[in-house]
DRENTORKOL-3810 file (N, C-alpha, C; in nm, 4 decimals):
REM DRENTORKOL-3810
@n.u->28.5816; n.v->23.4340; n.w->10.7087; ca.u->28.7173; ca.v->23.4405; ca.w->10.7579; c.u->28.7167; c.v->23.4508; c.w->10.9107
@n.u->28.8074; n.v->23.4003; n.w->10.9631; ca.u->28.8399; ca.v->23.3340; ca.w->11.1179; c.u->28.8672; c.v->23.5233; c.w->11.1836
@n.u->28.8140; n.v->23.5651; n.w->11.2847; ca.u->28.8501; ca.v->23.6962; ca.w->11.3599; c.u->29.0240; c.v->23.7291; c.w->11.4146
@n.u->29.0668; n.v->23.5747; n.w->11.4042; ca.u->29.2284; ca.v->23.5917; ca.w->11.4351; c.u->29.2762; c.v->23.6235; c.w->11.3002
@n.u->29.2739; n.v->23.5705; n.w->11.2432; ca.u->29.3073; ca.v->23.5720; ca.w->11.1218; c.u->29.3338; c.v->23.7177; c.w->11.0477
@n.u->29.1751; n.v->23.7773; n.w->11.0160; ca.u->29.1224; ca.v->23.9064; ca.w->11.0206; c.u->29.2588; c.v->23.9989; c.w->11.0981
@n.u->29.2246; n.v->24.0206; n.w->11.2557; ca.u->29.3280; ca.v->24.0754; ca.w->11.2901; c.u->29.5113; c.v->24.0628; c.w->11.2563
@n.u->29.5570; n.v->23.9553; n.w->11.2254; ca.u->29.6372; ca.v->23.9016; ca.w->11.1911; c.u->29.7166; c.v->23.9865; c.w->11.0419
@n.u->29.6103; n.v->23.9638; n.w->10.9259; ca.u->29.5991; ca.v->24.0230; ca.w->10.8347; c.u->29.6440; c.v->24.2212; c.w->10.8076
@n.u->29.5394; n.v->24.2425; n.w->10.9048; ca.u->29.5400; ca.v->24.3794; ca.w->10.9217; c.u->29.6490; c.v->24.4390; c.w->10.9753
@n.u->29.7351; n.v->24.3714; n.w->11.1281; ca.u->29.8530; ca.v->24.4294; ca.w->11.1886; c.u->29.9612; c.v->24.4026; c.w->11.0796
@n.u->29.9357; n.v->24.3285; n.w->11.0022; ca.u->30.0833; ca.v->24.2931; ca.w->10.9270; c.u->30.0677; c.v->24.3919; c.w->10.8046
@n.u->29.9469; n.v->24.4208; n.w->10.7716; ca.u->29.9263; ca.v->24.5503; ca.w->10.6586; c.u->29.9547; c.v->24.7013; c.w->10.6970
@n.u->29.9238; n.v->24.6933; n.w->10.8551; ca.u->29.9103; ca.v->24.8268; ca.w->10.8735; c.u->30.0832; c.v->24.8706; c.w->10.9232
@n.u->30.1382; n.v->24.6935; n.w->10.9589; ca.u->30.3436; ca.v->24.7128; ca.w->10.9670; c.u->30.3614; c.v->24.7736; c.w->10.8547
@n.u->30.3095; n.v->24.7084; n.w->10.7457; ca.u->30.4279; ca.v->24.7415; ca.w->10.6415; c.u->30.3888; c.v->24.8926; c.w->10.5663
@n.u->30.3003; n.v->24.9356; n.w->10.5512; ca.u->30.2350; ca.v->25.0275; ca.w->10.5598; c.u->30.3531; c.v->25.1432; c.w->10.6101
@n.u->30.3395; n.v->25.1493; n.w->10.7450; ca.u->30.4222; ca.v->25.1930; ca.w->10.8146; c.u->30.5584; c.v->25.2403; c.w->10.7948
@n.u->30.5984; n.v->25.0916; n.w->10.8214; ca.u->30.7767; ca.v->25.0682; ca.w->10.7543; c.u->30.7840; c.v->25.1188; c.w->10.6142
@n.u->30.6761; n.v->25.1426; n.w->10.4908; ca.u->30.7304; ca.v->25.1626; ca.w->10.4349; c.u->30.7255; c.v->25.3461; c.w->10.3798
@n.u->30.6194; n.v->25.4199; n.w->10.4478; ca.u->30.6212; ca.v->25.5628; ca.w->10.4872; c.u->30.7379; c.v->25.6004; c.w->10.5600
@n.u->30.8019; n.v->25.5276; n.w->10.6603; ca.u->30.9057; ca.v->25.5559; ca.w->10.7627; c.u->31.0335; c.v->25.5869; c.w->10.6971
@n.u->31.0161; n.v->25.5044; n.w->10.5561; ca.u->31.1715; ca.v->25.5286; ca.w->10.4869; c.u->31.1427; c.v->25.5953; c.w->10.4169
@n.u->31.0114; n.v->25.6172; n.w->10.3245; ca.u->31.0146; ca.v->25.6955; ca.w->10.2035; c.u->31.0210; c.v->25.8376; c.w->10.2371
@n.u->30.9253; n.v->25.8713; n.w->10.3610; ca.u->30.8762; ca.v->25.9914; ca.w->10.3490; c.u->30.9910; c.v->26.1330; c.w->10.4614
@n.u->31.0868; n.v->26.0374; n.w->10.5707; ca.u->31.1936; ca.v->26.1675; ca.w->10.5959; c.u->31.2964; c.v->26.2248; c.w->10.4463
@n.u->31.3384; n.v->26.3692; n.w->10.4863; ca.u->31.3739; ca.v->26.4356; ca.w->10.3681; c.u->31.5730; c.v->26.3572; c.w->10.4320
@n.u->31.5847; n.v->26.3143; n.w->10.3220; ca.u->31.7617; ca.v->26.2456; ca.w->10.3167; c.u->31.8367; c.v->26.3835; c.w->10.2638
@n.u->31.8485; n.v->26.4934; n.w->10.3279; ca.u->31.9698; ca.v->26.5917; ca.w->10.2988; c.u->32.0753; c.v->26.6371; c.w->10.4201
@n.u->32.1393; n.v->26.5253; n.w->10.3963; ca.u->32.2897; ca.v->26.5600; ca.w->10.4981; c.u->32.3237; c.v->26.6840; c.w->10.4802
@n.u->32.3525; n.v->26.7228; n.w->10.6452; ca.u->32.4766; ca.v->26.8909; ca.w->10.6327; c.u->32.5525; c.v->26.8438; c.w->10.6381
@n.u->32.6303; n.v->26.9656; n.w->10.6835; ca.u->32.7454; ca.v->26.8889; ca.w->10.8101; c.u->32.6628; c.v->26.9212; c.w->10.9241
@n.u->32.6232; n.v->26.9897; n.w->10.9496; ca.u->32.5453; ca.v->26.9669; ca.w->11.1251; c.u->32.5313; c.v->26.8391; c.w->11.1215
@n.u->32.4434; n.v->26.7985; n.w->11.0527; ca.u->32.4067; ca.v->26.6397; ca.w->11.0717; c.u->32.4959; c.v->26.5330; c.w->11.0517
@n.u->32.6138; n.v->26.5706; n.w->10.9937; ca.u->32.7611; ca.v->26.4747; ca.w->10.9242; c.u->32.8544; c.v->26.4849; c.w->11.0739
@n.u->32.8008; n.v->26.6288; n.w->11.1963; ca.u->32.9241; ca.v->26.6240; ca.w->11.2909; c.u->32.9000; c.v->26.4709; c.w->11.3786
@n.u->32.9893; n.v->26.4088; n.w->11.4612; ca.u->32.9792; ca.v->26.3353; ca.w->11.5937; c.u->32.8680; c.v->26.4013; c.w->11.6645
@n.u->32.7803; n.v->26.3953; n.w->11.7633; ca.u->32.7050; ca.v->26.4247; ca.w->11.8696; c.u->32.7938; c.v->26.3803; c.w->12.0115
@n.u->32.8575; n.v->26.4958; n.w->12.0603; ca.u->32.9124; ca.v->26.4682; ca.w->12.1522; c.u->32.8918; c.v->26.5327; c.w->12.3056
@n.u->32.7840; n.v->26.5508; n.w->12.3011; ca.u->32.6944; ca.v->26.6458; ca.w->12.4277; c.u->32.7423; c.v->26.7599; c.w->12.4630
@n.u->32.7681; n.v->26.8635; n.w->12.3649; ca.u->32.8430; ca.v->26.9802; ca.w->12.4272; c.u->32.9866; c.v->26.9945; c.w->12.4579
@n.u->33.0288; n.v->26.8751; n.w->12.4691; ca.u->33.2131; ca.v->26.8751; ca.w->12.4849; c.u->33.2615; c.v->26.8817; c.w->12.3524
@n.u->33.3898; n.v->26.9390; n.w->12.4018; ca.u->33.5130; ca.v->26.9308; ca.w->12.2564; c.u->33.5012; c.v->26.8722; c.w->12.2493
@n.u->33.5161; n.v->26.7674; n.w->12.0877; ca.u->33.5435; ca.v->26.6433; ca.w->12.1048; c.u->33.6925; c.v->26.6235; c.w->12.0680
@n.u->33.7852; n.v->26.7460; n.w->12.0323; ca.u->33.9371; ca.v->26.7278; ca.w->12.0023; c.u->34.0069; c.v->26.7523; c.w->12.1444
@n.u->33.9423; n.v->26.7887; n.w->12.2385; ca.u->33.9651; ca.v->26.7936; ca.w->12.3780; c.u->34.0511; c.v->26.6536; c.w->12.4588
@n.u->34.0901; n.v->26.7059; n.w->12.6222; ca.u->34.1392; ca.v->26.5353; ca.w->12.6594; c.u->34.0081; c.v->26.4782; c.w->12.7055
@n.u->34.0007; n.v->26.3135; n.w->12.6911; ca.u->33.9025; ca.v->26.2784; ca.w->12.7208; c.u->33.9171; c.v->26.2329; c.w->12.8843
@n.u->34.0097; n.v->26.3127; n.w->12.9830; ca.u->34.0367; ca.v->26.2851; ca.w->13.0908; c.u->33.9647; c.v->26.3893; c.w->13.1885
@n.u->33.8396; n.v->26.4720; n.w->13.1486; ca.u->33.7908; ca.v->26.5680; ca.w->13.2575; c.u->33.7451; c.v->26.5249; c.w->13.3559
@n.u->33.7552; n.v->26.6074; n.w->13.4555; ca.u->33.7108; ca.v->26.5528; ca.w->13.5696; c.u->33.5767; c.v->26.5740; c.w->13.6027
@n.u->33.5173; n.v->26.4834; n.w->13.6655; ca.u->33.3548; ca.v->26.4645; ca.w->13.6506; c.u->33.3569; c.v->26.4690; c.w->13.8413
@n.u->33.2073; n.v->26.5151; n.w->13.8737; ca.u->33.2105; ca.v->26.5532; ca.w->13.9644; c.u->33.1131; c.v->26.4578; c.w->14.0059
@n.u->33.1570; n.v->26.4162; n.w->14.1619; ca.u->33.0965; ca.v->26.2679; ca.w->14.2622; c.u->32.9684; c.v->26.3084; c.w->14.2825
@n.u->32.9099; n.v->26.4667; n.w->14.2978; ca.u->32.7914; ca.v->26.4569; ca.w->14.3386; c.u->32.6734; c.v->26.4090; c.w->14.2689
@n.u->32.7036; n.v->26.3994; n.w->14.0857; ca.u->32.5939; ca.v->26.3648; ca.w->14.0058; c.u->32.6082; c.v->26.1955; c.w->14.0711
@n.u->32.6963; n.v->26.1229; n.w->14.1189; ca.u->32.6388; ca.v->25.9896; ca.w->14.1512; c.u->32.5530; c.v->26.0152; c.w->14.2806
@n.u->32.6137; n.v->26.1000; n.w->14.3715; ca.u->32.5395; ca.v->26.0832; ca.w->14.4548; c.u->32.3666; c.v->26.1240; c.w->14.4397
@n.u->32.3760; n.v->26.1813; n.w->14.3635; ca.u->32.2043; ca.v->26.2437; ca.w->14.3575; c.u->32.1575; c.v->26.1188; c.w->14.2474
@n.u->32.2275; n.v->26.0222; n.w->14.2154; ca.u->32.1728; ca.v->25.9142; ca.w->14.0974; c.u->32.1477; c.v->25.7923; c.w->14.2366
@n.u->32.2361; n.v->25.7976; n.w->14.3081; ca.u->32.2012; ca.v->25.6911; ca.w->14.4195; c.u->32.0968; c.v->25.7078; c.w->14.5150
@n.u->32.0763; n.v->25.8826; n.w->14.5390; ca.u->31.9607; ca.v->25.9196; ca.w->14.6145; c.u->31.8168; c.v->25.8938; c.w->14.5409
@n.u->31.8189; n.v->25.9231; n.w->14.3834; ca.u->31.7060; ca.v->25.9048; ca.w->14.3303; c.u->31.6987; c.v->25.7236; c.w->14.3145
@n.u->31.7892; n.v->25.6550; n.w->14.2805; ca.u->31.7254; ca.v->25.5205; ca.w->14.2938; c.u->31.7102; c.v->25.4862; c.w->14.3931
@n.u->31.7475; n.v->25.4874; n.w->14.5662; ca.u->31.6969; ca.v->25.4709; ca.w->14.6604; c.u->31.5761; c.v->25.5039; c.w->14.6548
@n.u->31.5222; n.v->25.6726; n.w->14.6505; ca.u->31.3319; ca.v->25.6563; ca.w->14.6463; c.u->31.2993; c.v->25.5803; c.w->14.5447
@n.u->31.3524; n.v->25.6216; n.w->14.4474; ca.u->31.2790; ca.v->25.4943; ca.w->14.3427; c.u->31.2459; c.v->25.3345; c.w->14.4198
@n.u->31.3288; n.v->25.3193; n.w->14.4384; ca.u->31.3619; ca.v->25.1787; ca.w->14.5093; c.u->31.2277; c.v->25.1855; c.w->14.6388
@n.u->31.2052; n.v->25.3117; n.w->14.7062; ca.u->31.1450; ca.v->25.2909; ca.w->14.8295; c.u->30.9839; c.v->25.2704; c.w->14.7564
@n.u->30.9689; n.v->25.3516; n.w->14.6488; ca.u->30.8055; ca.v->25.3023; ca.w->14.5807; c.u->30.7886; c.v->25.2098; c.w->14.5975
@n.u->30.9063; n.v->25.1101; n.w->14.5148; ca.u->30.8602; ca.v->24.9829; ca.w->14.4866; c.u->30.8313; c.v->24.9118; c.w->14.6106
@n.u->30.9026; n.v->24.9147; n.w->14.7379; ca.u->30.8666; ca.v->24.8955; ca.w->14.8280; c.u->30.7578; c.v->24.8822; c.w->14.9404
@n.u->30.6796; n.v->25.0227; n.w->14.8925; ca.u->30.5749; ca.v->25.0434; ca.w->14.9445; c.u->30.4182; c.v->25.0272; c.w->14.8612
@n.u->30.4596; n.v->24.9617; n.w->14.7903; ca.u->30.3587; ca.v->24.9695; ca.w->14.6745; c.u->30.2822; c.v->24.8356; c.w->14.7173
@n.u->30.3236; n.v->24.7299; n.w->14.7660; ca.u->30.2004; ca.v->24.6063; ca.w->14.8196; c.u->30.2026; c.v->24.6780; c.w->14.8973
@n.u->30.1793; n.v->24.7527; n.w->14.9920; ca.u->30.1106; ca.v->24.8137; ca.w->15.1127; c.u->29.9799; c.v->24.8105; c.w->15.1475
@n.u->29.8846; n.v->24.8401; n.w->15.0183; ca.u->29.7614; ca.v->24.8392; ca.w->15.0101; c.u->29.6902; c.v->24.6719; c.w->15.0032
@n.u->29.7943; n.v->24.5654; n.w->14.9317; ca.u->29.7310; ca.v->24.4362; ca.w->14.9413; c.u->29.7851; c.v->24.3999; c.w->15.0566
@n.u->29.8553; n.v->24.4284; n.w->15.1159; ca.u->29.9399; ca.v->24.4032; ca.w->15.2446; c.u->29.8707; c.v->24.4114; c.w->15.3837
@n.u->29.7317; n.v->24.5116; n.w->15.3423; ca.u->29.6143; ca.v->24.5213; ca.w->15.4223; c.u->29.5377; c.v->24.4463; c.w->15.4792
@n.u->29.5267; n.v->24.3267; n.w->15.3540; ca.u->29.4118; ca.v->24.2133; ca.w->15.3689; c.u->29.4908; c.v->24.1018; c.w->15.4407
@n.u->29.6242; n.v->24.1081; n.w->15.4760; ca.u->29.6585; ca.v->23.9960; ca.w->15.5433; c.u->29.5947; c.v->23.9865; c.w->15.7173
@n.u->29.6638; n.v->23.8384; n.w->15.7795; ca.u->29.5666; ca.v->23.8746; ca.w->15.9423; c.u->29.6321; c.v->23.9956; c.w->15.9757
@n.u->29.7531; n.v->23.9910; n.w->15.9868; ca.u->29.7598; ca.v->24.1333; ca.w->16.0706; c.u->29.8119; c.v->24.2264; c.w->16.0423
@n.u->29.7564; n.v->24.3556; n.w->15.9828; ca.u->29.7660; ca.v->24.4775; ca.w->15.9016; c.u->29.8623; c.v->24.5516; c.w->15.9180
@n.u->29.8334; n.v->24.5253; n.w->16.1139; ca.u->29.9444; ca.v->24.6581; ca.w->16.1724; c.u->30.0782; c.v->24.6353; c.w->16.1732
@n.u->30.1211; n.v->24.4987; n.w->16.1123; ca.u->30.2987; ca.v->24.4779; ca.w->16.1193; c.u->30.3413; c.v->24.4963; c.w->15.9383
@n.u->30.2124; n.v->24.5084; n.w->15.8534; ca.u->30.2585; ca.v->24.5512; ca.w->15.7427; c.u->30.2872; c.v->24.7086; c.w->15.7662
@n.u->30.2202; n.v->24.8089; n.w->15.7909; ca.u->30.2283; ca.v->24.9163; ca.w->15.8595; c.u->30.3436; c.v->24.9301; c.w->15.9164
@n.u->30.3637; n.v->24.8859; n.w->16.0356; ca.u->30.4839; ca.v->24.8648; ca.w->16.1225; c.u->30.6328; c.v->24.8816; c.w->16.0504
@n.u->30.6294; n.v->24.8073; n.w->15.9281; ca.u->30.7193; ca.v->24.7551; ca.w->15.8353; c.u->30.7694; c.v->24.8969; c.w->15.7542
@n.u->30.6533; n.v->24.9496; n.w->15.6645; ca.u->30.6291; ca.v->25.0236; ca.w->15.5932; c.u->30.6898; c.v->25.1757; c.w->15.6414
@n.u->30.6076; n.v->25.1761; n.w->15.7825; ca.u->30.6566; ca.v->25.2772; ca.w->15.8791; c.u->30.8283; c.v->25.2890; c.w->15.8754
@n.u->30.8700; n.v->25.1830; n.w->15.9449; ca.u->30.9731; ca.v->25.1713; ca.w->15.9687; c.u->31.1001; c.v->25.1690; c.w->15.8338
@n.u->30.9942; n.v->25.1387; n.w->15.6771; ca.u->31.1356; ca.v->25.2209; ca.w->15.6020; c.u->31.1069; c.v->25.3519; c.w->15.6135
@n.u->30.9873; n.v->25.4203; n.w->15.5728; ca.u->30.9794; ca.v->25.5326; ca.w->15.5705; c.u->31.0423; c.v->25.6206; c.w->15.6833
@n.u->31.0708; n.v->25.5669; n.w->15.7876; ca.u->31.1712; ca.v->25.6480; ca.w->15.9051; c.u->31.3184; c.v->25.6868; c.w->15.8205
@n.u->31.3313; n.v->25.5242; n.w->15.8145; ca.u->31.4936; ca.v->25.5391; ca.w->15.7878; c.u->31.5384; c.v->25.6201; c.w->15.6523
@n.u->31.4543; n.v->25.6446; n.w->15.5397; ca.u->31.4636; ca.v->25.6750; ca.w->15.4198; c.u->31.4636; c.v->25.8387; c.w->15.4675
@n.u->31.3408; n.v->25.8512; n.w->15.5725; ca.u->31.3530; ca.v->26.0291; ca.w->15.5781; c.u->31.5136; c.v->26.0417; c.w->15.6427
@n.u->31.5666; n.v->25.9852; n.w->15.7780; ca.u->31.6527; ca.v->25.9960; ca.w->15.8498; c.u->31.7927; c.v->26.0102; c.w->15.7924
@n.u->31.7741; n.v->25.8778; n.w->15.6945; ca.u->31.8526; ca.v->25.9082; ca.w->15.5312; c.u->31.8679; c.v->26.0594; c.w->15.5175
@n.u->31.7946; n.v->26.0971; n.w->15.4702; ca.u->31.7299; ca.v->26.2386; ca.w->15.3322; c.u->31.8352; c.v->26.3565; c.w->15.4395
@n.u->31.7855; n.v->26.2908; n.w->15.5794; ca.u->31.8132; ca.v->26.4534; ca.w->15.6462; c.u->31.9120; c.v->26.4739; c.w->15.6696
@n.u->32.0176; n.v->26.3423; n.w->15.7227; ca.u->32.1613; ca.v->26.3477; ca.w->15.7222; c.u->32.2254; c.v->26.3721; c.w->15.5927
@n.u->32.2196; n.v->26.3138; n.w->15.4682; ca.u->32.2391; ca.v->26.3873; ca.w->15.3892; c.u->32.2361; c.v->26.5126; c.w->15.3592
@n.u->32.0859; n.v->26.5756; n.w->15.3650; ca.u->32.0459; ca.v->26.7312; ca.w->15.3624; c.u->32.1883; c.v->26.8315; c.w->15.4571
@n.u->32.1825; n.v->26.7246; n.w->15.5755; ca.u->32.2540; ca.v->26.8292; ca.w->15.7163; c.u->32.4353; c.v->26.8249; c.w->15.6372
@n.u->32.4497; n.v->26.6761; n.w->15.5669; ca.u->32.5781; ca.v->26.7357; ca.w->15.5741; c.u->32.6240; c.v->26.7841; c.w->15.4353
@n.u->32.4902; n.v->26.8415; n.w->15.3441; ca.u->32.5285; ca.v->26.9043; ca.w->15.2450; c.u->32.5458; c.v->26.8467; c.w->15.1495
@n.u->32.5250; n.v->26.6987; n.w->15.1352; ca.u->32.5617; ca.v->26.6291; ca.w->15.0021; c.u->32.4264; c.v->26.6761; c.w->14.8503
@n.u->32.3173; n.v->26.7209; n.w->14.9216; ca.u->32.2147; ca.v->26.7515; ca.w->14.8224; c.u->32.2312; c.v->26.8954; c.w->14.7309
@n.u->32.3843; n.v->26.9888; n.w->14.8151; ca.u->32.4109; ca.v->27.1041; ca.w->14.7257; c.u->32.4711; c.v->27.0479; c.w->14.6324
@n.u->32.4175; n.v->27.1192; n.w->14.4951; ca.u->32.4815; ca.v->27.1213; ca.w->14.3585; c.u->32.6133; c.v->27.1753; c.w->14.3181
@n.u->32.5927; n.v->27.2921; n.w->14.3639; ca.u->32.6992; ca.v->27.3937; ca.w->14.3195; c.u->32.7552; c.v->27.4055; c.w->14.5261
@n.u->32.9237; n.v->27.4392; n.w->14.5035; ca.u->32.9563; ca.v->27.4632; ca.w->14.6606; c.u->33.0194; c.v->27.6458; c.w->14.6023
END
């Protein structure tokens, strides 16, 4: 028998296998805990008009900005082998300024407190 094959054989035995422990073997006894909505801690007979507070975006926009700056800096290291190193550097440098300069004006005018 062919080694693709072989493997072939085996992943599709060891799926169903699987799939079919996955259904047999959780215990099926509904509460009501488990019968309520999941509604994260809110009423859910409540208005659905509360007011939500701007700073969780802002700390969602601060974290995908660094997120964002990894990705950025991440050819840095192949960015090395080009002719000239020091304007990848240069580059690199120069977000990392603006991202701290970012951080601190933020920091200074308080947008990083949680609670006021």
């Amino acid at each position: 028998m062919n080694l693709l094959t072989t493997i072939i054989l085996i992943t599709t035995a060891l799926s169903a296998i699987l799939a079919i422990v996955s259904f047999w073997l959780p215990m099926m006894t509904p509460d009501q805990e488990k019968l309520s909505p999941y509604e994260c801690g809110f009423d859910p007979l409540g208005s659905a008009r509360l007011p939500f507070s701007l700073r969780f975006f802002l700390v969602a926009i601060l974290f995908l900005l660094f997120d964002l700056e990894i990705v950025l800096l991440l050819p840095l290291p192949w960015g090395n082998h080009l002719s000239s190193p020091l304007l990848t550097f240069t580059w690199a440098t120069t977000v990392l300024v603006l991202l701290t300069l970012g951080l601190a004006y933020e920091w200074m005018q308080g947008g990083l407190e949680w609670a006021e």
